[in-house]
C-alpha positions as CSV (number, residue, x, y, z in Angstrom):
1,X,130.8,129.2,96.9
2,X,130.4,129.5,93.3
3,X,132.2,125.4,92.5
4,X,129.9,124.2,95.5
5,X,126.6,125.9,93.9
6,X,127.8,123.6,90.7
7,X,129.1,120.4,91.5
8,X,126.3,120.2,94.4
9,X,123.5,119.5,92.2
10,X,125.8,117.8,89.6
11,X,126.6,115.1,92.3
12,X,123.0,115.0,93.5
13,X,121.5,114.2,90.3
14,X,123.9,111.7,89.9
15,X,123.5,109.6,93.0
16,X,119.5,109.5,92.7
17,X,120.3,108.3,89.1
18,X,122.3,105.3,90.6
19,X,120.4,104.7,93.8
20,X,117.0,104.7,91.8
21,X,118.0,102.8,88.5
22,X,118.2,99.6,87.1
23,X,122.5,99.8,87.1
24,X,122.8,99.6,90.9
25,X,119.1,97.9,91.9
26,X,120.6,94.5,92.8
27,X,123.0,96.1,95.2
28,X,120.4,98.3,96.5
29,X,117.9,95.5,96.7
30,X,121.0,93.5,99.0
31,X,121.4,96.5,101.2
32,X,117.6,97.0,102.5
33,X,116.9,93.2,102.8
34,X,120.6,93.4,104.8
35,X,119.1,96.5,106.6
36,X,115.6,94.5,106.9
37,X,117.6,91.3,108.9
38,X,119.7,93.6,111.4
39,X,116.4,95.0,112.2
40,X,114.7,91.8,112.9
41,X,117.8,90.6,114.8
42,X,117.9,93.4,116.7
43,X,114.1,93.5,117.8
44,X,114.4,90.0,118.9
45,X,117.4,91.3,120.7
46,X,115.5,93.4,122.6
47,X,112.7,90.8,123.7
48,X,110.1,91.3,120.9
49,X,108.8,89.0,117.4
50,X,109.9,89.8,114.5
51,X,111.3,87.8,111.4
52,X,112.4,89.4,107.7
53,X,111.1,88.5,104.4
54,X,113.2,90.2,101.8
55,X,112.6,93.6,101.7
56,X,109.5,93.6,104.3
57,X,109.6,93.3,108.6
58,X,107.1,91.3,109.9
59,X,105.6,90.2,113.1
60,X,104.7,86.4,112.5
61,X,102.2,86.5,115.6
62,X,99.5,89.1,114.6
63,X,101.0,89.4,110.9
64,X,101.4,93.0,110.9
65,X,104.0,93.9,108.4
66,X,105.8,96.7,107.5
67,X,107.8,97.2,103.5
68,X,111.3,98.9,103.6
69,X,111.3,101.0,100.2
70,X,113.4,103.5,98.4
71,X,113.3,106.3,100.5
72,X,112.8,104.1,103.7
73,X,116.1,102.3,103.8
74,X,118.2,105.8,104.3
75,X,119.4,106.1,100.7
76,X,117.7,109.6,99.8
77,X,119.5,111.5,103.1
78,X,122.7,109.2,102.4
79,X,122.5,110.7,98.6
80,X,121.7,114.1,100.0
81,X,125.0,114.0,102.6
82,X,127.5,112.8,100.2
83,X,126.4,115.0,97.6
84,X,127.1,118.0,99.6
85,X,130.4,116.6,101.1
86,X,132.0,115.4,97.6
87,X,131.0,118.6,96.3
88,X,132.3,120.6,99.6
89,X,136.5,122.1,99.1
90,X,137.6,120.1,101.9
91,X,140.6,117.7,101.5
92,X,139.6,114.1,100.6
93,X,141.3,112.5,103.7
94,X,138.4,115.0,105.2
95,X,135.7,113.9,103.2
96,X,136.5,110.1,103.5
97,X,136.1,110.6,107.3
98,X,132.8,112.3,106.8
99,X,131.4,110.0,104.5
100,X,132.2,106.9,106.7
101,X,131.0,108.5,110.2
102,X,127.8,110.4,108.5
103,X,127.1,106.8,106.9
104,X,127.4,104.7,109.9
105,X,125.5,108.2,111.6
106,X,122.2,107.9,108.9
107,X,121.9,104.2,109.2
108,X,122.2,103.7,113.0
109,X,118.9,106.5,113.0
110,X,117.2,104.7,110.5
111,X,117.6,101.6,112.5
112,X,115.6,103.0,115.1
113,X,112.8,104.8,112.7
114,X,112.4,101.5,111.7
115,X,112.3,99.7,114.7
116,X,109.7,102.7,116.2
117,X,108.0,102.7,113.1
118,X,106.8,98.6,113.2
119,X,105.5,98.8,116.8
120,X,104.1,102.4,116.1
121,X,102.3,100.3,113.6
122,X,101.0,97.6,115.6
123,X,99.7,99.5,118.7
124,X,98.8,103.0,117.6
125,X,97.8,102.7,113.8
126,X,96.2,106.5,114.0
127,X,99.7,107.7,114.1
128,X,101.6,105.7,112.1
129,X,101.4,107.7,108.8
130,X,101.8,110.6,110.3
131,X,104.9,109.8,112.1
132,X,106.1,107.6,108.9
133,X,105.4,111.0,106.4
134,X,106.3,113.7,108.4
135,X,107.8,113.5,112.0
136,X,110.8,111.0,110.9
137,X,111.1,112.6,107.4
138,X,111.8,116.3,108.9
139,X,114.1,114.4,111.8
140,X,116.3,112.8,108.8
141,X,116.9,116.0,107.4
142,X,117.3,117.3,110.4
143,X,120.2,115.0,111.1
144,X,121.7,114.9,107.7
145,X,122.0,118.7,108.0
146,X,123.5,118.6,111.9
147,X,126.2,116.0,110.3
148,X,126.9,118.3,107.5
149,X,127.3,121.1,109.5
150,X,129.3,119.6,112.2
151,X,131.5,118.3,109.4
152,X,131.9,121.1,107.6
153,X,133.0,123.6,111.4
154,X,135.7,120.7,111.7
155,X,137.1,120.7,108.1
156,X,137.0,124.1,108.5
157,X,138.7,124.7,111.4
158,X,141.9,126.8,111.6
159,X,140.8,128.3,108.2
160,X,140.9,132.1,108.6
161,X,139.5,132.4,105.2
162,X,136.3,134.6,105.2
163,X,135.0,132.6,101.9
164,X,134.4,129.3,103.5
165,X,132.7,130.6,107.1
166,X,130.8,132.9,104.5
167,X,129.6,130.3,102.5
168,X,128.7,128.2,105.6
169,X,125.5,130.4,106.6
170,X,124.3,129.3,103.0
171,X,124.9,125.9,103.1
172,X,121.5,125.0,105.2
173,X,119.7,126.7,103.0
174,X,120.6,125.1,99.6
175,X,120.7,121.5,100.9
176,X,117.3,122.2,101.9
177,X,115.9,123.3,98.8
178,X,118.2,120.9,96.8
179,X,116.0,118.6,98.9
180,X,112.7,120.6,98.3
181,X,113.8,120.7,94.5
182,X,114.6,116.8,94.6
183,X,110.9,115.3,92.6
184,X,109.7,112.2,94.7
185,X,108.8,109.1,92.8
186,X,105.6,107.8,92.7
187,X,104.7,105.7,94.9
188,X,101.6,104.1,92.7
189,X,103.3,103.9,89.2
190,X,100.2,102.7,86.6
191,X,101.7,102.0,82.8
192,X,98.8,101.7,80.3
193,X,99.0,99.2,77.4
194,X,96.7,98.1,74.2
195,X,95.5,95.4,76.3
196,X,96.5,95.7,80.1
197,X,97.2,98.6,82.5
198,X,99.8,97.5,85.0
199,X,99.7,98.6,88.2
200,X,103.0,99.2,90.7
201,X,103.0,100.4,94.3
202,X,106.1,101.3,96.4
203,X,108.1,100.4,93.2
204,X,106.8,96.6,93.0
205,X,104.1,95.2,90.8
206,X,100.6,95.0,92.6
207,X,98.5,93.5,89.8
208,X,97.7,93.8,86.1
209,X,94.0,95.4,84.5
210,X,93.2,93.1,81.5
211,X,91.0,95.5,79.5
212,X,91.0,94.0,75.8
213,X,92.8,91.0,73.3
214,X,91.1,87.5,72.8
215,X,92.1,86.2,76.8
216,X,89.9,88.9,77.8
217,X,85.6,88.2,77.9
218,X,85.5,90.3,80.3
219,X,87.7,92.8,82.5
220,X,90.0,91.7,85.3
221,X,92.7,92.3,88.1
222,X,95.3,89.7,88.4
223,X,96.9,88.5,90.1
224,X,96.3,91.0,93.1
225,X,99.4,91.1,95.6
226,X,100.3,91.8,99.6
227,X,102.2,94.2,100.3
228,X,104.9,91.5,100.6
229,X,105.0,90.6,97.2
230,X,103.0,87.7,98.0
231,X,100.0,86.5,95.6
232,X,96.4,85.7,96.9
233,X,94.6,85.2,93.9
234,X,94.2,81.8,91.8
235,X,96.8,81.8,89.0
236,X,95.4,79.3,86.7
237,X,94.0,79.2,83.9
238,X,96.4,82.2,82.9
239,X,99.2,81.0,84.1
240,X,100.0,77.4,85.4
241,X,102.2,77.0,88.8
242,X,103.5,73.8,90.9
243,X,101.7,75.0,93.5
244,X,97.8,73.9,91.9
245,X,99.7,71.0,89.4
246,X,98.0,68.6,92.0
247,X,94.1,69.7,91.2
248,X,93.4,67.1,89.1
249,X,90.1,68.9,87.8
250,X,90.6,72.7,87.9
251,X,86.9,74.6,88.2
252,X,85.2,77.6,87.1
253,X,87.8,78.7,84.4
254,X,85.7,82.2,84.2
255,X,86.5,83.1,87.9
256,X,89.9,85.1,86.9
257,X,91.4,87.5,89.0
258,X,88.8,89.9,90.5
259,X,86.2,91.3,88.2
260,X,82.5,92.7,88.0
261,X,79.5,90.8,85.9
262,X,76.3,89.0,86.3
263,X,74.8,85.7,85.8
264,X,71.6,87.2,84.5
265,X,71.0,90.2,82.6
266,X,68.0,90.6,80.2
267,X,68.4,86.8,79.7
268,X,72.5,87.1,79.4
269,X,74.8,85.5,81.3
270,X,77.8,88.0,82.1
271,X,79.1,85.9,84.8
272,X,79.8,82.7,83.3
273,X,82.0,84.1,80.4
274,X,85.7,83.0,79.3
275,X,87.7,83.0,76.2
276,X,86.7,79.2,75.5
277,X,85.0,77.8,72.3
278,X,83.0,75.0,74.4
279,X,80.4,74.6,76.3
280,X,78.6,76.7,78.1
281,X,81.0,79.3,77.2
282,X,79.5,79.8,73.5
283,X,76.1,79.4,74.2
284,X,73.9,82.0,72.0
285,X,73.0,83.5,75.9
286,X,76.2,84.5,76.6
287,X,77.3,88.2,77.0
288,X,80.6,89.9,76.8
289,X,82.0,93.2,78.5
290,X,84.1,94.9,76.0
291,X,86.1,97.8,76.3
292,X,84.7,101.1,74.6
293,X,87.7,103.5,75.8
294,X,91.0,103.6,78.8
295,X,89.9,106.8,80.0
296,X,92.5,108.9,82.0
297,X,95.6,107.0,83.8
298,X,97.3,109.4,86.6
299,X,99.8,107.6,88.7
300,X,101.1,109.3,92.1
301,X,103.1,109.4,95.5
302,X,100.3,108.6,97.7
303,X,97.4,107.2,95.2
304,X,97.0,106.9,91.2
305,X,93.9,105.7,89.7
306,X,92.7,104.3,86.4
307,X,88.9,105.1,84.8
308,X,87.7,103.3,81.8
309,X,84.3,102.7,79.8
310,X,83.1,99.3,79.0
311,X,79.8,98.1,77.2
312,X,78.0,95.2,78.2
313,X,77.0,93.8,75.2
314,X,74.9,90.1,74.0
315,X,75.5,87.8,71.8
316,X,74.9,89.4,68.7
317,X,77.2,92.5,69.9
318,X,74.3,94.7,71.0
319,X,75.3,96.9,74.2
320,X,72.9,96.3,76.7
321,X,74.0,99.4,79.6
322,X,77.4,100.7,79.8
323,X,80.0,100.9,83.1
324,X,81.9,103.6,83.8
325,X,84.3,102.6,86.5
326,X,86.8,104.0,88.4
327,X,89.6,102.6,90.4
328,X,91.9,104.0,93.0
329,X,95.0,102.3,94.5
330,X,96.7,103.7,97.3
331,X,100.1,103.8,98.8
332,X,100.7,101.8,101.9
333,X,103.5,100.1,103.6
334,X,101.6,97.2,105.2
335,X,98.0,97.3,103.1
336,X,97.0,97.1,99.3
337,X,93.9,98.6,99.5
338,X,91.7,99.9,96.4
339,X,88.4,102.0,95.7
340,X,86.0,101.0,93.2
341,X,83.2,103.3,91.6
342,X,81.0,101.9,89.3
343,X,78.8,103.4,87.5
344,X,76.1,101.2,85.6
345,X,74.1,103.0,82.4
346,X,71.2,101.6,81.3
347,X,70.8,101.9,77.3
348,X,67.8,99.9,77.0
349,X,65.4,98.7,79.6
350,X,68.1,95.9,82.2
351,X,66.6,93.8,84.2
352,X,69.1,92.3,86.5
353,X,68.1,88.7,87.1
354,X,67.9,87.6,91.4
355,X,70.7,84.9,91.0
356,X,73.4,83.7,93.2
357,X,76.4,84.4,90.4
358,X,77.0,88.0,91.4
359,X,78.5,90.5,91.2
360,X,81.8,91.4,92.6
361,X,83.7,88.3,92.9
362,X,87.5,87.5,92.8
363,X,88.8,83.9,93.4
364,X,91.5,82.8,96.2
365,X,94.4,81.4,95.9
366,X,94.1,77.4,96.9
367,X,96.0,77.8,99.9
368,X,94.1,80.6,101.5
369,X,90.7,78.6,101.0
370,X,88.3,77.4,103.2
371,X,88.1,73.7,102.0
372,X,91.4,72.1,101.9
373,X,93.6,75.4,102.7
374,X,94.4,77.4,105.5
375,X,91.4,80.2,105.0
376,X,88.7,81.7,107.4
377,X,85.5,83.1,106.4
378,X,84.1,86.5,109.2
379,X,81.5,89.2,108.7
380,X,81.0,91.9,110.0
381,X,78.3,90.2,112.0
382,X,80.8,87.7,113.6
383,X,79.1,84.6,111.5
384,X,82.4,82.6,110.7
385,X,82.5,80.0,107.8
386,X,81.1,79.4,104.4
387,X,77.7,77.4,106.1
388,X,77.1,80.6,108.3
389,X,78.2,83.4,106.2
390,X,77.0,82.4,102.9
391,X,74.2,84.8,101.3
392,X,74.0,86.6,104.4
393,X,73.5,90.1,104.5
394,X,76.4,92.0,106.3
395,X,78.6,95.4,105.9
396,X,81.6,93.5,105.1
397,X,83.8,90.0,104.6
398,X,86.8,89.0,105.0
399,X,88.7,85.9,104.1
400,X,92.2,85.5,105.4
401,X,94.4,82.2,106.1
402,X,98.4,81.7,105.9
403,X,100.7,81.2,102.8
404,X,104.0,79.5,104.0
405,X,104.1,81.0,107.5
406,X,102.6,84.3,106.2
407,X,99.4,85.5,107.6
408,X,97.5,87.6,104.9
409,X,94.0,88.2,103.7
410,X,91.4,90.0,101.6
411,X,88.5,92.0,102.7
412,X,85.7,93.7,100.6
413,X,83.6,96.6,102.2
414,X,80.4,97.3,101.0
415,X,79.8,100.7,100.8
416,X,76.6,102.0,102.7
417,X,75.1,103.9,99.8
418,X,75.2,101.1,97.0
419,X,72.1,99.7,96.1
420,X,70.7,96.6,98.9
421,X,73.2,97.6,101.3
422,X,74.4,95.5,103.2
423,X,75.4,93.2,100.3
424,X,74.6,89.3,100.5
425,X,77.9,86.9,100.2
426,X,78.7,84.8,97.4
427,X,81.4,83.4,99.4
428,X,82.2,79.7,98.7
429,X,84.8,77.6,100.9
430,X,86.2,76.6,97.8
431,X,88.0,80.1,97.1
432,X,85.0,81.7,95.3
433,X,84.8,85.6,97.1
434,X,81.6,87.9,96.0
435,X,79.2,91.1,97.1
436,X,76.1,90.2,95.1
437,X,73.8,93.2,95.6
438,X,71.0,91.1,93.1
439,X,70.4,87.8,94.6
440,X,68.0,87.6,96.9
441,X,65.4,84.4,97.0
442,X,68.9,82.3,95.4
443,X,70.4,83.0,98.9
444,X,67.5,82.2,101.2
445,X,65.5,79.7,99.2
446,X,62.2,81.4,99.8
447,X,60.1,82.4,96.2
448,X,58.5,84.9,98.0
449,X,61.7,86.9,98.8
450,X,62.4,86.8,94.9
451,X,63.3,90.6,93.6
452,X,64.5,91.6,90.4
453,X,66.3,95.0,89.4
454,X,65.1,97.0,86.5
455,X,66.6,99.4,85.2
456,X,64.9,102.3,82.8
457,X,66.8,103.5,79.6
458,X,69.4,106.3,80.8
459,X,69.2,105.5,84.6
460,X,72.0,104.7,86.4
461,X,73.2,102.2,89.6
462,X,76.4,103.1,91.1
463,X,78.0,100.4,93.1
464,X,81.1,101.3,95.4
465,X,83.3,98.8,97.2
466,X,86.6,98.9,99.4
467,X,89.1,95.8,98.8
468,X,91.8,95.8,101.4
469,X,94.9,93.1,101.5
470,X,96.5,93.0,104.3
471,X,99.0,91.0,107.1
472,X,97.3,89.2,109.7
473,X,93.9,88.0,110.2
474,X,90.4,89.9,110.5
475,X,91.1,91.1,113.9
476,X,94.7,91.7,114.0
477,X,93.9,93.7,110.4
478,X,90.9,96.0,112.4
479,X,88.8,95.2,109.6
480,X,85.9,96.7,111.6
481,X,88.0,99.7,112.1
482,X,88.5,99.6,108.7
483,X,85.0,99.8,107.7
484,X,83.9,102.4,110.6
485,X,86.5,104.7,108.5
486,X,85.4,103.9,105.1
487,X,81.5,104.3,105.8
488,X,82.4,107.5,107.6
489,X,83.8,109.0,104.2
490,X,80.4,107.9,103.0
């Protein structure tokens, strides 16, 4: 009792050292996308569409996708069982046996979770998490525990010895708070930096928060990734890839990532802002959104978030309002999805301008554009395309097209209390992506529908938006069921 009680935790530790480090990570890496292809092969097998892409199950049809993680490809349970059976006095011809058939045991469930779990996924979403958290997480200890036992009765057997049947009764009971006592990672890691916060979910990098340094005029995510790995936002100028070498005359070198400005603020332009010394980036009326303090980080297993302050300030370095924003990312296996709040302060009397450059914008990668790519413009109004949907009013947009034989897009949901809800769309066919809750007259074209925003010293505007990635197109996505959830929550 008393050598199991020691070397049991010993040999845990030890295995979620070498499963979940760096030492081991290639081999682990192998195993899922291994485990990942004799899933897809075997739900082809059975007459269904599926293909594998690395570590992540898709369906190339409807795009619905499903990651295979840490945790998800069997090693915690297969940790758990070989832990208590190295550390078990049994004869090692004994515990080879129960290693191998306990192994083989783990992995052949799995399989099926797995296979359950992708067209839970597709055809009764409601349930998925549920079934993914808790119904297949108690049924895998459940199993590991019936193997152990099993195991241990048969290594056991023709032992008269009153210490090891004693011990058994116990044995449930610590492997199940060993497993209690185990700390989960997080799922949403966020590492804050002088100049960046970077941002990991389900132990792969999502995208990067540019807060500060001279590359930064004003803040931004990027790149923002699928759940696949896969980038949708334009990489230059930061970064220059083969895939956008062939644009002979890149545009709009201010539209980086996904970030929140406007064209016209007391005079200033916020929108049309980047790190450049020419024109009409150092104009005298151009602002700059600098960062006043990286308020608290908190990383976690199903969300982490990120709150900072930023002051909008003019040319002369004057702070015009301040923004509080927060930002939370959440765990998912198929979905990015993140929650802004922003909170807009007034220190002088604002007057936000009606123009069309506004105010919650990212920029597409070429490939999933409208003009020359694969993209599609839809609202939540079912106007499709940038001549129907542009400065329209509607509850939500979504842009989604195909990026070598993966279907993936963005949507951004407007949240029913923010000010002019529903938003108009600044959404361009040429990648451009916005919610511009100021423009007004720019969209229709009529001087009478012109509206300004003023804003008194010390009054606030709090703006809240959903951005979701996700597999598949508008409909196979349920963006609409998205939104009925998200304007539910209020």
């Amino acid at each position: 009792m008393l050598r199991f009680l020691v070397l049991f935790p010993i040999f845990l530790a030890a295995g979620f050292a070498l499963v979940l480090g760096s030492m081991l990570r290639p081999l682990v890496t192998a195993f899922t996308r291994g485990l990942v292809e004799i899933s897809a092969l075997s739900i082809r097998i059975l007459g269904g569409t599926a293909a594998a892409h690395q570590v992540t199950l898709q369906n190339p049809v409807n795009g619905f996708a499903v990651e295979v993680l840490d945790g998800c490809n069997g090693n915690n349970v297969m940790v758990l069982l070989w832990a208590a059976i190295l550390a078990y006095p049994a004869s090692w011809r004994n515990k080879a046996k129960g290693l191998a058939a306990g192994t083989a045991i783990l992995q052949g469930v799995n399989l099926v979770r797995i296979i359950t779990l992708f067209y839970l996924g597709q055809h009764e979403r409601q349930w998925f998490e549920f079934a993914h958290l808790y119904v297949w997480e108690s049924l895998f200890v459940l199993f590991t525990l019936t193997i152990f036992w099993v195991w241990v009765r048969r290594s056991s057997a023709g032992n008269s010895s009153g210490k090891i049947f004693g011990m058994q009764r116990f044995l449930p009971l610590l492997i199940c708070s060993a497993l209690a006592a185990v700390p989960a990672s997080a799922q949403v890691k966020i590492t804050p930096s002088s100049e960046k916060v970077s941002i990991e979910i389900n132990r792969r990098p999502f995208t990067d928060f540019y807060i500060a340094g001279p590359q930064v005029a004003k803040p931004y995510l990027w790149p923002l990734r699928a759940a696949t790995g896969t980038y949708v936002t334009r990489m230059w100028p930061m970064e220059k890839v083969e895939e956008e070498a062939h644009i002979a005359r890149p545009d709009h070198p201010h539209q980086r990532g996904l970030w929140f400005a406007h064209s016209l603020v007391n005079g200033f332009d916020f929108w049309n802002i980047a790190p450049l010394d020419q024109r009409p980036y150092n104009l005298p009326d151009r602002g700059k959104i600098v960062l006043a303090k990286l308020g608290a980080v908190k990383s976690g297993k199903r969300q982490g978030t990120i709150a900072a302050t930023f002051n909008w300030v003019d040319h002369s370095g004057k702070t015009l309002l301040t923004e509080s924003r927060t930002m939370t990312f959440y765990a998912d296996p198929s979905l990015r999805i993140v929650d802004f709040d922003i909170l807009l302060t007034a220190v002088e009397r604002v007057t936000f301008g009606d123009e069309k450059d506004g105010v919650f914008g990212l920029r597409l990668r070429p490939v999933l554009q409208e003009k020359g790519g694969s993209g599609h413009i839809t609202n939540a109004d079912g106007l499709v395309g940038e001549k129907q949907a542009w400065g329209k009013r509607s509850n939500w947009c979504d842009y989604s097209g195909e990026i070598n034989g993966e279907k993936v897009g963005i949507a951004i949901l407007d949240n029913p209390g923010n000010p002019g809800h529903p938003v108009r769309w600044h959404v361009r066919g040429y990648g451009l992506f916005a919610a511009n809750p100021f423009g007004n007259a720019a969209f229709t074209g009529n001087p009478a529908d012109h509206r300004d925003t003023t804003l008194e010293p010390g009054r606030t505007l709090r703006f809240r938006y959903r951005l979701i990635i996700h597999p598949g197109d508008v409909k196979t996505a349920d963006i609409a069921g998205q939104w009925a959830k998200y304007s539910a929550a209020k």
